[in-house]
N, C-alpha and C positions, 0 to 999 in steps of 0.2 A: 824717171823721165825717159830717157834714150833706152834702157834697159828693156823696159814693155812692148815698147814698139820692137827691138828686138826681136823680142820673145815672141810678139802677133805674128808678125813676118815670118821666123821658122825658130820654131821653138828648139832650146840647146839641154841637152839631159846632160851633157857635161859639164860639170861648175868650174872645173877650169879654165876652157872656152869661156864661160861668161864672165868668169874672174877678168880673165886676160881681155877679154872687149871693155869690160867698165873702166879697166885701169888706160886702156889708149882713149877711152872714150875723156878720162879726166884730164890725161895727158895733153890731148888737143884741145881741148877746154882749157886747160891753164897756159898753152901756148897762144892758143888764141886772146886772152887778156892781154898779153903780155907784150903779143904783137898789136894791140887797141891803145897800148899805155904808150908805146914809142911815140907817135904823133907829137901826142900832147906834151910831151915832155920836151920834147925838140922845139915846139911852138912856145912853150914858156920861155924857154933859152931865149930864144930869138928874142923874144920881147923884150929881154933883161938888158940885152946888150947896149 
């Protein structure tokens, strides 16, 4: 997915660099879920009370 466009945009002959992109690219990708999950979780609370 993000990796290709990547690559279109300026392609990387170092696999490190690309290692090291995919793993922040997953990183804000699993941060971003996690800041999606807060909400709701706060909003159930609330309801329970």
């Amino acid at each position: 997915m993000g990796s290709k466009r990547l690559n279109d945009l300026h392609p990387l002959d170092d696999n490190n660099t690309q290692e090291a992109l995919d793993d922040l690219l997953k990183a804000v990708e699993k941060a971003l879920e996690e800041e999606n999950e807060k909400p709701k979780k706060q909003n159930n609370e609330a309801r329970y009370r």
